[in-house]
C-alpha positions in Angstrom: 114.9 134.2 63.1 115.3 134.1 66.6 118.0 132.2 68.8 117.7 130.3 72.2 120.7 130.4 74.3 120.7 127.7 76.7 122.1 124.2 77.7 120.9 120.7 78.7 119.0 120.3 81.5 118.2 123.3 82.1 114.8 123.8 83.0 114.4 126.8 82.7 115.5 126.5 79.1 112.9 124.2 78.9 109.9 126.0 79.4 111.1 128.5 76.7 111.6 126.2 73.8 108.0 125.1 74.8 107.2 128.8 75.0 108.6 129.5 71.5 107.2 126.0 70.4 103.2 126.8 71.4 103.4 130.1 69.7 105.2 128.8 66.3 107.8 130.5 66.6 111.0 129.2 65.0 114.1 130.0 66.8 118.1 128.1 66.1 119.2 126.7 69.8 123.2 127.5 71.3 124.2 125.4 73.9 126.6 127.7 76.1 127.6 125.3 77.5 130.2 124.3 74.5 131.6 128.0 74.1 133.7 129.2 77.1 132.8 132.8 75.5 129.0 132.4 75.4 129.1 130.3 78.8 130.6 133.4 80.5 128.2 135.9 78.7 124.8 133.6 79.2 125.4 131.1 81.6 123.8 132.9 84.6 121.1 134.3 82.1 119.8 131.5 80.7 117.5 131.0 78.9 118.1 134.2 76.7 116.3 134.9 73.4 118.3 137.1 70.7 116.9 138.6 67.7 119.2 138.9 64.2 119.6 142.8 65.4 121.2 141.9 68.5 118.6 142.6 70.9 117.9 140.2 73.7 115.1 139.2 75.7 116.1 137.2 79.6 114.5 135.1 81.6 111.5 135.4 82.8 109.4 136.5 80.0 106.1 135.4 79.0 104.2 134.2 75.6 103.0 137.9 75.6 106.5 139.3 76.0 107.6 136.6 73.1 105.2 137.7 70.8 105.7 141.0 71.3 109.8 140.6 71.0 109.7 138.4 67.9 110.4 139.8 64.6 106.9 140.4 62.5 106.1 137.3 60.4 106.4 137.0 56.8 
């Protein structure tokens, strides 16, 4: 499972949930923008993309980039 840090109105943010939504890839969403922790750590970032391992993809990536970052599916 993969997670989409980003907030409302963003975008940016945007453009990867339809990213991650074209390729069928399911992903839980953070708004940053309601943790004062992740807001400090993301908010400049944003949109990010972490995988359960910890790695993280940034801004600007591509459906190539997604595909190749996503865990293999099941």
């Amino acid at each position: 499972m993969l997670t989409l840090y980003g907030t409302a109105g963003c975008h940016l943010c945007e453009e990867a949930q339809d990213l991650l939504e074209a390729l069928s890839l399911p992903a839980h969403h953070v708004d940053v923008a309601g943790d004062e922790d992740l807001l400090e750590r993301y908010g400049v970032r944003i949109p990010v993309i972490r995988r359960t391992d910890g790695a993280e993809l940034g801004w600007p990536f591509t459906a190539a980039d997604l595909l190749s970052f996503a865990p293999p599916r099941v």
